[in-house]
N, C-alpha and C positions, 0 to 999 in steps of 0.2 A: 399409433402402435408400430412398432418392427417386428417385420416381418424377418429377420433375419434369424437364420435358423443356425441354432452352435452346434459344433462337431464333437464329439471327447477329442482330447488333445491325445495320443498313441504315437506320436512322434519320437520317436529315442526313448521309449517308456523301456523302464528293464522286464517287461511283462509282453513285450513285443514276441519275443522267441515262444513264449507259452501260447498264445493268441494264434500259432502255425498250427495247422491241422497236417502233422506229417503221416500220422499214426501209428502202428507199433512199431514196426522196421526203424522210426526216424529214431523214437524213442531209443529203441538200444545201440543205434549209432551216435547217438547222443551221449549213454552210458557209456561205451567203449572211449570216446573221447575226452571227457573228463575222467576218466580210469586214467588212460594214459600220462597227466598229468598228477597224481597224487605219488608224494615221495612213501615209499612203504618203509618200516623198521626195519633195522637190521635184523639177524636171528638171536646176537648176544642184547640188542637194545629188548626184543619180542622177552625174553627171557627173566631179564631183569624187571621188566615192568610186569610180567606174570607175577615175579617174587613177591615183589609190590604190595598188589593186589591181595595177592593168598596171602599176607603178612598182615596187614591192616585188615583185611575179612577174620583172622587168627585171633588178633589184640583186642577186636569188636566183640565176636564170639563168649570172648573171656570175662569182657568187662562186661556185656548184661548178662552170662551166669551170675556173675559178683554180686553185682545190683540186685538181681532178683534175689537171691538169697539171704543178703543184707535187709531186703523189706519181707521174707516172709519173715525171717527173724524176729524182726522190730514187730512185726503185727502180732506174730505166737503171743510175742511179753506183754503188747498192749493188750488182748481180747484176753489171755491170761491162762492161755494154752499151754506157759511153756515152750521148750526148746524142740 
């Protein structure tokens, strides 16, 4: 038998930085620097992708009242309720 006893490999692992016990301080020097790196929107880009949003949340909105309304409809006629 061998006795050779195996290591985990942690060599260049990309979970090396996490396995650091810096604790909070390192934590949010850590956030401040990947901050620094993220490109933010313009305020005309921030604006238009607002529109976006409340546009297709608007078109959504519309189309399940529709829907919904369409199948209480259909159900009135079938159970024989009427309109």
């Amino acid at each position: 038998m061998s006795t050779d006893k195996k290591t985990p490999a942690t060599s260049g692992s990309p979970l090396d930085g996490l396995r650091k016990s810096r604790g909070i301080s390192g934590f949010f020097q850590d956030v401040m620097r990947e901050m620094k790196h993220v490109t933010w929107p313009t305020q005309k880009e921030t604006m238009r992708m607002t529109g976006t949003v409340l546009a297709v949340c608007a078109i959504l909105a519309v189309t399940l009242f529709l829907l919904s309304e369409a199948f209480r409809i259909v159900l009135s006629i079938l159970i024989g309720g009427g309109v």
